[in-house]
N, CA, C and O atoms as CSV, one atom per row, in Angstrom:
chain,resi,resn,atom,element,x,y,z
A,1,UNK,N,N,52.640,-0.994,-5.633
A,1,UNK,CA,C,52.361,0.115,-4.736
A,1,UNK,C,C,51.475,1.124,-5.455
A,1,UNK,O,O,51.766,1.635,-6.536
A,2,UNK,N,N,50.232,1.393,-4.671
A,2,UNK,CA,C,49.611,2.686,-5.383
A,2,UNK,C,C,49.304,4.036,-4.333
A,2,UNK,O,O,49.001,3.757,-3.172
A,3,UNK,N,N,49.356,5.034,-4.608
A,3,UNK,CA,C,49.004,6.314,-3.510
A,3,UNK,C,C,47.675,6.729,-4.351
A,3,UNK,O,O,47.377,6.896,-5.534
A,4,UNK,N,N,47.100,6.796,-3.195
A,4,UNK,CA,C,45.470,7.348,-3.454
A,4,UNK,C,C,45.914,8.682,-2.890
A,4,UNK,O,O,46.892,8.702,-2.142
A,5,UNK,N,N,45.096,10.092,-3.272
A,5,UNK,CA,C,45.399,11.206,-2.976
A,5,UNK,C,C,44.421,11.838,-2.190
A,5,UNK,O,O,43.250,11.813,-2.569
A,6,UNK,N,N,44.757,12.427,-1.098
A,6,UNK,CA,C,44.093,12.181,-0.108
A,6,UNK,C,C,42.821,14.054,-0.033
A,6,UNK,O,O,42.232,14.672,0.854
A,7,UNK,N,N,43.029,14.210,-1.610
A,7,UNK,CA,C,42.484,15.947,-1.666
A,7,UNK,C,C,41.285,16.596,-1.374
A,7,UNK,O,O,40.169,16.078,-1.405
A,8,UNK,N,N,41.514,17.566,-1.135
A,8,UNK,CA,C,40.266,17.859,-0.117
A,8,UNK,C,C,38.879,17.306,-0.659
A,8,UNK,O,O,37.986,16.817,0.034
A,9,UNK,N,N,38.875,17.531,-2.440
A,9,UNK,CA,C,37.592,17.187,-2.984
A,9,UNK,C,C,36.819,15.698,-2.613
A,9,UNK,O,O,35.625,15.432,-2.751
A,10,UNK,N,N,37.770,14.944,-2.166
A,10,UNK,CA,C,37.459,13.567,-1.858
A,10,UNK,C,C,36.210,13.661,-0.741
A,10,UNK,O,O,35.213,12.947,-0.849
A,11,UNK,N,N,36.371,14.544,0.249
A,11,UNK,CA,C,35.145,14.748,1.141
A,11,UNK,C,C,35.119,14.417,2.477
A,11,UNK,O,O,34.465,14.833,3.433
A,12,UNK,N,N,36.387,13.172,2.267
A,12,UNK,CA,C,36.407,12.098,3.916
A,12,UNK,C,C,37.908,12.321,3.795
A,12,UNK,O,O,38.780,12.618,2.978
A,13,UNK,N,N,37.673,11.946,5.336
A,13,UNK,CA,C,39.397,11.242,6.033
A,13,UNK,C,C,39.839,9.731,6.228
A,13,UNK,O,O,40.803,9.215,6.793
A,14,UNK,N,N,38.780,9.242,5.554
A,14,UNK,CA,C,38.535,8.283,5.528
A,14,UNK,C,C,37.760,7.585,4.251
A,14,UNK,O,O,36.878,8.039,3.523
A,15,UNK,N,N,38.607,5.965,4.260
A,15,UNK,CA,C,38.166,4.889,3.074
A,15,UNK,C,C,37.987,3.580,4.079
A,15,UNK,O,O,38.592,3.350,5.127
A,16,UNK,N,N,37.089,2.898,3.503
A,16,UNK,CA,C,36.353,1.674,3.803
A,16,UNK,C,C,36.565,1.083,2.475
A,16,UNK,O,O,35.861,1.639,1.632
A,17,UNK,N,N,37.386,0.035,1.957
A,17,UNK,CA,C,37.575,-0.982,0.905
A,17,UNK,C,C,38.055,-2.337,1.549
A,17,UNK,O,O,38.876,-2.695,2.393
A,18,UNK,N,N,37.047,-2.950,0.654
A,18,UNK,CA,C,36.335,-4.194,0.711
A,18,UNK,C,C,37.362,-5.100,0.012
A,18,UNK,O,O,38.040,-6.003,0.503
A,19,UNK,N,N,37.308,-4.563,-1.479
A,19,UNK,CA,C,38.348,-5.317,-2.764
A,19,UNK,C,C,38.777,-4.074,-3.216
A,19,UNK,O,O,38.292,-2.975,-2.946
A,20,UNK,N,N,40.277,-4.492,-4.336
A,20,UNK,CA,C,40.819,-4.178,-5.435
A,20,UNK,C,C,40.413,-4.877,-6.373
A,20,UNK,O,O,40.245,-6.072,-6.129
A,21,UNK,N,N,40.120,-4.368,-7.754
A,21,UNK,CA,C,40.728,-4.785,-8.745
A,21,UNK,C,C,41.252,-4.468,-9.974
A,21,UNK,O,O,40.491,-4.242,-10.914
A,22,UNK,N,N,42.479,-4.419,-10.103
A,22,UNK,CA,C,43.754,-4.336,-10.830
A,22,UNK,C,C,42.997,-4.879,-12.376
A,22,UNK,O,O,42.279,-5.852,-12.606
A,23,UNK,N,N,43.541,-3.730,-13.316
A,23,UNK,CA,C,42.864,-4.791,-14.502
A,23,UNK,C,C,44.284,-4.095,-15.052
A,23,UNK,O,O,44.716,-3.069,-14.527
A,24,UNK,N,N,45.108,-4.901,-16.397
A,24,UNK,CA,C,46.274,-4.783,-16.897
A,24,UNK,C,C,46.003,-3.853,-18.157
A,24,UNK,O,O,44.778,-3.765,-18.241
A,25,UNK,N,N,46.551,-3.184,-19.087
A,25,UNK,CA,C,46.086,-2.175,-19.882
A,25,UNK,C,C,46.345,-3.166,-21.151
A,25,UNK,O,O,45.795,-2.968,-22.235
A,26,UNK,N,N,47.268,-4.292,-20.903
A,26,UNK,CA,C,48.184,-4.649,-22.082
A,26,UNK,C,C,47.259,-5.748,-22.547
A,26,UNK,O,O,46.722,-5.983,-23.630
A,27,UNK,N,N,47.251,-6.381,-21.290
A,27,UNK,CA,C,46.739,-7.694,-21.251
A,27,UNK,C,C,45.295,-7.866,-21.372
A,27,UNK,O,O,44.816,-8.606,-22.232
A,28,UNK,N,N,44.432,-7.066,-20.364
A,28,UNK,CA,C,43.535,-6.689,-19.812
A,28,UNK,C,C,42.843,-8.167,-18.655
A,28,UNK,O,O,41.720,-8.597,-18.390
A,29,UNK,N,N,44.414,-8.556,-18.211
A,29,UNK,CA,C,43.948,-9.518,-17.143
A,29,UNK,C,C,43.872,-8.779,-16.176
A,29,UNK,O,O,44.431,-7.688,-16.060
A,30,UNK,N,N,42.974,-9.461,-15.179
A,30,UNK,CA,C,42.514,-8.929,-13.855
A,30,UNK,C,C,43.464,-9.192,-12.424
A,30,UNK,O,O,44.478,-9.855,-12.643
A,31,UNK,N,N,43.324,-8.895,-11.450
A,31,UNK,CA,C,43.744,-9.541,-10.424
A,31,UNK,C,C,43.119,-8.910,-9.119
A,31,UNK,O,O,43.334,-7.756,-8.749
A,32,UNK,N,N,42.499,-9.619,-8.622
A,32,UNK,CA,C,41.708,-8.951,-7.211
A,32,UNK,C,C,42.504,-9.199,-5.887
A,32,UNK,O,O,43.259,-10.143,-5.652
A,33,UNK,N,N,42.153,-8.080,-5.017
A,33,UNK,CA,C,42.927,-8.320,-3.584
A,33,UNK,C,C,42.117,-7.985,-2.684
A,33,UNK,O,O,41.487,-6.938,-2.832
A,34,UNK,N,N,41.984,-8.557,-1.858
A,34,UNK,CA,C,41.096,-7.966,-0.807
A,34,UNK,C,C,41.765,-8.044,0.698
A,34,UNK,O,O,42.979,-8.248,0.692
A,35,UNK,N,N,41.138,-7.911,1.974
A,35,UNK,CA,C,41.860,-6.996,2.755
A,35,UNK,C,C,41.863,-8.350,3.651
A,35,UNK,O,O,41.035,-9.236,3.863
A,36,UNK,N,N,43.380,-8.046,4.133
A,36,UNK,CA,C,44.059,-9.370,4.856
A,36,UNK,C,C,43.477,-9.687,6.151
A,36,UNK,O,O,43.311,-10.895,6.321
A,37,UNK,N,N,43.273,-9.252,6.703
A,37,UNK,CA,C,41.954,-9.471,7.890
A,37,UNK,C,C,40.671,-8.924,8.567
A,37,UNK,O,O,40.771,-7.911,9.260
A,38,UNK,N,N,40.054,-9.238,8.485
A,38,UNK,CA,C,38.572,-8.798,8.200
A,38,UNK,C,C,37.895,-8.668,7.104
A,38,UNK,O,O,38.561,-9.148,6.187
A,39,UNK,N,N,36.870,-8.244,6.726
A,39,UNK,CA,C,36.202,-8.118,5.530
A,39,UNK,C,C,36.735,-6.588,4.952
A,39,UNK,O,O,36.694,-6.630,3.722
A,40,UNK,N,N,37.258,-5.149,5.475
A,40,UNK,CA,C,37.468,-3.978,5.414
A,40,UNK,C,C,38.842,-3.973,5.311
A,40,UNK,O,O,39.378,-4.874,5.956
A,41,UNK,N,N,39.529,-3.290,4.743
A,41,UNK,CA,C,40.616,-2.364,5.143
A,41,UNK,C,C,40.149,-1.100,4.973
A,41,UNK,O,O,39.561,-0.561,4.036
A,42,UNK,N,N,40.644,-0.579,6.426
A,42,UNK,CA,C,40.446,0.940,6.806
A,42,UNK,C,C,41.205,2.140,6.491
A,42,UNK,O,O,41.966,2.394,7.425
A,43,UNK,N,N,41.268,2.742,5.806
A,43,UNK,CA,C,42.274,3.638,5.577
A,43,UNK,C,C,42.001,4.766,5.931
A,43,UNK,O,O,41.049,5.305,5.366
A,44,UNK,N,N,42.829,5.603,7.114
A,44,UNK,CA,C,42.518,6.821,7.191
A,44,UNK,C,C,43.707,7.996,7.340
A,44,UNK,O,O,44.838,7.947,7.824
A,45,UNK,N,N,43.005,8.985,6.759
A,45,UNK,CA,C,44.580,9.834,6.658
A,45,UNK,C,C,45.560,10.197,7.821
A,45,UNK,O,O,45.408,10.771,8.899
A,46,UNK,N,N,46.345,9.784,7.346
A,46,UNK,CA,C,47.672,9.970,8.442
A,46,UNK,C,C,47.869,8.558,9.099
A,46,UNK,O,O,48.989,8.323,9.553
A,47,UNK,N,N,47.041,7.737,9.180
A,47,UNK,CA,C,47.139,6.263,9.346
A,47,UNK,C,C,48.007,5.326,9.005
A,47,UNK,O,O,49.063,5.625,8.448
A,48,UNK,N,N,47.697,4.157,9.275
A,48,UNK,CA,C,48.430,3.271,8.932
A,48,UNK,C,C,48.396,2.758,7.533
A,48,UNK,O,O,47.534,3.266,6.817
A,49,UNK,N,N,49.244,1.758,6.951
A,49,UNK,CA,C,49.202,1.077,5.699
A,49,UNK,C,C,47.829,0.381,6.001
A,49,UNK,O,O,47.366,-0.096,7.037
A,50,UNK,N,N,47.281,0.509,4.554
A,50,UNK,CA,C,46.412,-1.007,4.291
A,50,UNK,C,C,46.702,-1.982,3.740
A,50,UNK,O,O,47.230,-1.786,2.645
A,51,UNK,N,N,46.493,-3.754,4.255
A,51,UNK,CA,C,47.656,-4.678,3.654
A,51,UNK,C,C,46.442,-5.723,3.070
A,51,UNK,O,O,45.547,-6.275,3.711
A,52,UNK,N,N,46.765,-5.792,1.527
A,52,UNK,CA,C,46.032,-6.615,0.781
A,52,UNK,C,C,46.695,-7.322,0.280
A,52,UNK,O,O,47.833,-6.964,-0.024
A,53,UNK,N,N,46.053,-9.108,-0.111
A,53,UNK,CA,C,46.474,-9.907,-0.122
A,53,UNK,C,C,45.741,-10.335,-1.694
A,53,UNK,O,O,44.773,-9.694,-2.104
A,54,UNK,N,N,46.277,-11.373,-2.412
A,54,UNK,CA,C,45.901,-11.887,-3.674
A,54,UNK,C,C,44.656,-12.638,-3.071
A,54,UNK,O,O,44.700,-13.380,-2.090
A,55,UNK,N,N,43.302,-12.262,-3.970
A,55,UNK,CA,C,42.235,-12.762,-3.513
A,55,UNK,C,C,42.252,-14.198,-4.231
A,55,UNK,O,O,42.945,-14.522,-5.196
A,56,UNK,N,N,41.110,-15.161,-3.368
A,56,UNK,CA,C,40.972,-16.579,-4.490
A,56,UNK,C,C,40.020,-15.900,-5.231
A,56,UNK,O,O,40.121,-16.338,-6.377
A,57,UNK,N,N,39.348,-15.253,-5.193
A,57,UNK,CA,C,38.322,-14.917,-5.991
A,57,UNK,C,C,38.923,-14.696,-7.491
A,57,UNK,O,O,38.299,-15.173,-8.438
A,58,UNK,N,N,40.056,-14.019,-7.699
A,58,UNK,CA,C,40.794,-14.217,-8.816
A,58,UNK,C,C,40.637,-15.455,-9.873
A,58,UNK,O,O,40.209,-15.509,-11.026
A,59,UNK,N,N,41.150,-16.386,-9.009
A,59,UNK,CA,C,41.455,-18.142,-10.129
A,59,UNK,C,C,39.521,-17.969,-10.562
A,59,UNK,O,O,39.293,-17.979,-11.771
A,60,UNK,N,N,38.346,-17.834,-9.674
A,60,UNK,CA,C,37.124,-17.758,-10.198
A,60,UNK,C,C,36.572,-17.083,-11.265
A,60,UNK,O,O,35.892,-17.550,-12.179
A,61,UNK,N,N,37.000,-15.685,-11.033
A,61,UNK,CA,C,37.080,-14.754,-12.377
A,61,UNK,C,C,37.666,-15.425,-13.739
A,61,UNK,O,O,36.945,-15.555,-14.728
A,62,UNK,N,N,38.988,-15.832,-13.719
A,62,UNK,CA,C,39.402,-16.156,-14.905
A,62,UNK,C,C,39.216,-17.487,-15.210
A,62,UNK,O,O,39.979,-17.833,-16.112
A,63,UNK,N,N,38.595,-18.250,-14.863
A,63,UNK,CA,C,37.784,-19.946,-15.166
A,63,UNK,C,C,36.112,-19.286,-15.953
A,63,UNK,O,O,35.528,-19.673,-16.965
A,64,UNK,N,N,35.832,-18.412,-15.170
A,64,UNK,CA,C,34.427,-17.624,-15.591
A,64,UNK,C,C,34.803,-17.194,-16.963
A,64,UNK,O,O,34.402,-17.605,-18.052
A,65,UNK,N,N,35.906,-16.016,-16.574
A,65,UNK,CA,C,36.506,-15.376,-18.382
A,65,UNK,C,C,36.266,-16.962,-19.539
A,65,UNK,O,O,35.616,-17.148,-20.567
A,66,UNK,N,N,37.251,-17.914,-18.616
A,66,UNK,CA,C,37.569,-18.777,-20.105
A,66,UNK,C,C,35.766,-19.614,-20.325
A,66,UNK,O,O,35.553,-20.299,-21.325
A,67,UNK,N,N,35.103,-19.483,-19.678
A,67,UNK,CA,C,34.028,-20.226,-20.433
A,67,UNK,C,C,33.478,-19.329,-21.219
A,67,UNK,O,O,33.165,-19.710,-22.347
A,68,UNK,N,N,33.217,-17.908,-20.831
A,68,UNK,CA,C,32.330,-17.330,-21.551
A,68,UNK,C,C,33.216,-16.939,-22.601
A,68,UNK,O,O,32.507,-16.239,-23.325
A,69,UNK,N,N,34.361,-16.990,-23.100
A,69,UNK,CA,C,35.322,-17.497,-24.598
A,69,UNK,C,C,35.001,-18.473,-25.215
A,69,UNK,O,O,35.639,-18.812,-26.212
């Protein structure tokens, strides 16, 4: 779970995201999510949840990581 803060400096009432990606501090593995139907999740204040899902794009990233090792 993460809360984005919705403060005035931000500018909008609104977010348009495409992807996440999560990188680990420890590990520094990745993990991408992107938005469970459609290409967008919409987020706008006072709105609903946005529901992201484990991207495949992930397993691609880290096959990419291990060659360029």
């Amino acid at each position: 779970d993460a809360i984005i803060s919705w403060s005035d400096w931000w500018g909008s009432s609104q977010f348009h995201i495409r992807k996440l990606r999560i990188k680990s501090g420890e590990t520094q593995s990745k993990v991408i999510f992107s938005a469970k139907e459609g290409e967008f999740v919409y987020l706008v204040r006072g709105g609903e949840d946005g529901v992201f899902v484990k991207s495949k794009e992930d397993r691609k990233e880290k096959l990419m990581h291990k060659l360029r090792m």
